[in-house]
N, C-alpha and C positions, 0 to 999 in steps of 0.2 A: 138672098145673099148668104153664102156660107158662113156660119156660126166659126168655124175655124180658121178658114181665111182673114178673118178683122183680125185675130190675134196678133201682135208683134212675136217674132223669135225672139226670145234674149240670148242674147252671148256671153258667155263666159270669158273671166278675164285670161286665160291659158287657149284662147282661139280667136285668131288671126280669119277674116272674112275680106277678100277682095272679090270688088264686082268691076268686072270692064265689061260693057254693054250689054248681052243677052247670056254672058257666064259669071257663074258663080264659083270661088271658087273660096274653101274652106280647109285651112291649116291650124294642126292638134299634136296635142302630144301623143296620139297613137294611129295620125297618119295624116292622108290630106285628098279631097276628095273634088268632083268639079261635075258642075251640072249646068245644063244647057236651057236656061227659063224662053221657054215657048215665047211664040211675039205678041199673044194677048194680054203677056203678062205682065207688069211693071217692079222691079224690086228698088228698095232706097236701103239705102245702109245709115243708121246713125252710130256714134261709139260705139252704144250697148244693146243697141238693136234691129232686126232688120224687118222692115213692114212690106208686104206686100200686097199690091192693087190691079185690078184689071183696067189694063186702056181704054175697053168699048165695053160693052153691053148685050155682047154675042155670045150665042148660046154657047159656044167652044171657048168663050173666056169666065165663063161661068162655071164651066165642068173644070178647066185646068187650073183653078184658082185656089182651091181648097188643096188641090193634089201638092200645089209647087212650094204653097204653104207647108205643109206635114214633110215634105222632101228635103224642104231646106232648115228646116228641126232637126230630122233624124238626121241628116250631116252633122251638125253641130253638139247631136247627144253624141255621135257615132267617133269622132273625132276626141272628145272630151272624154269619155267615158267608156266607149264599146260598147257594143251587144254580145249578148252570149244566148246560146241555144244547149239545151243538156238532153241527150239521150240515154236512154237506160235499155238493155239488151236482156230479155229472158227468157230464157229457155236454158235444158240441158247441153253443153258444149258449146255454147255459143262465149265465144271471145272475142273483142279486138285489139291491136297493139299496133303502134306508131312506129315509123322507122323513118326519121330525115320527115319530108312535108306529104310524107304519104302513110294512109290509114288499111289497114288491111283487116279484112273481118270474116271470121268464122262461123257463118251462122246456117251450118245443116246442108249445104251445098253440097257436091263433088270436089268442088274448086273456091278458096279464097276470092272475096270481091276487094279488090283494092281503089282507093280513090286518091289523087291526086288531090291538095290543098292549092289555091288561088296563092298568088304572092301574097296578100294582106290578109288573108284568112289563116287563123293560129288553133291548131286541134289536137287536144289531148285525152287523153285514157288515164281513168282513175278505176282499178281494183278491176281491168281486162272486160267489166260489163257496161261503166258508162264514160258516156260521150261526152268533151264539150267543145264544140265550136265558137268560137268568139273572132271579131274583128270590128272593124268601124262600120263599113256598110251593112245595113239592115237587110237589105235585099240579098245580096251575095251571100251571109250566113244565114238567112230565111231557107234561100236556094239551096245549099251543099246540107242544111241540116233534113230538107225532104228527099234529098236526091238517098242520103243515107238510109231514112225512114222506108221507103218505098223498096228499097234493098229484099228488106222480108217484114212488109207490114204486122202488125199484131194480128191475129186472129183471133175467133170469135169463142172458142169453145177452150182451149189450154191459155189460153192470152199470151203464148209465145212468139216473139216477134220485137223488134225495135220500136220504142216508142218515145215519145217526147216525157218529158220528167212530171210534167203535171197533167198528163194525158190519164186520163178515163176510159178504162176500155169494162165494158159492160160486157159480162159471159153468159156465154146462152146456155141452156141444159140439154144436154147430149139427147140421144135416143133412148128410149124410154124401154127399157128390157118388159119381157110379160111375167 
């Protein structure tokens, strides 16, 4: 039995949880989000809480049970609260700067990579080297913050490259002169 799945979500008082049969659907002050609970799954909503259980005893309600658990959490943090993701950019010349919901970055190229931000994903530039992605969904700012990272990962030897803000990048020692 998943250790995570027993837990109850709590809700907070500033979010709104409606369930009508196999959707969930969860309203916040910084947006509103809607998920599709698979049919192994069972959800119950009380005022301050929401418990979920598996109908059967099959292996596929056993895997999606812990999942729909942590899913229908991170709605509720996501909604409540946000996530945020922060990049930091290093190297010489490397900048980025915002213009309207699109990010555009300078990092050694020929040409500027610019990305497009999601309608509920909100992305800012602080001091033209770092990044911060934030929104309600975990996954959609998980996503735009590697789509950015992978842009020009860090390398191994100058540690130049986009990197996450508590990222560890470990340097190797160059070539060894005689």
């Amino acid at each position: 039995m998943s250790r995570i799945g027993k837990l109850p979500v709590t809700v907070p008082k500033n979010v709104n949880v409606e369930l009508t049969g196999q959707e969930i659907k969860v309203k916040g002050p910084h947006g509103e989000l809607l998920y599709v609970i698979p049919d192994d799954i069972e959800v119950s909503l009380n005022e301050t809480e929401i418990v979920v259980k598996k109908r059967n005893e099959t292996r596929s309600a056993r895997q999606k049970y812990g999942l729909a658990r942590a899913l229908i959490n991170n709605m509720v943090i996501g909604v409540s609260e946000k996530f945020e993701r922060r990049l930091q950019m290093i190297g010489v010349g490397y900048r980025s700067q915002i213009s309207g919901k699109s990010l555009t970055l300078n990092v050694g190229y020929s040409h500027p990579v610019v990305f497009e931000a999601p309608n509920d994903i909100e992305i800012k530039v602080e001091a033209n080297t770092n990044i911060i992605i934030s929104g309600p969904d975990k996954e959609k700012v998980g996503l735009l913050a590697s789509q950015i990272r992978a842009v020009r990962p860090p390398e191994p030897y100058k540690g130049k490259g986009i990197r996450y803000l508590d990222e560890y990048v470990q340097i190797k020692a160059g070539k060894s002169g005689k």
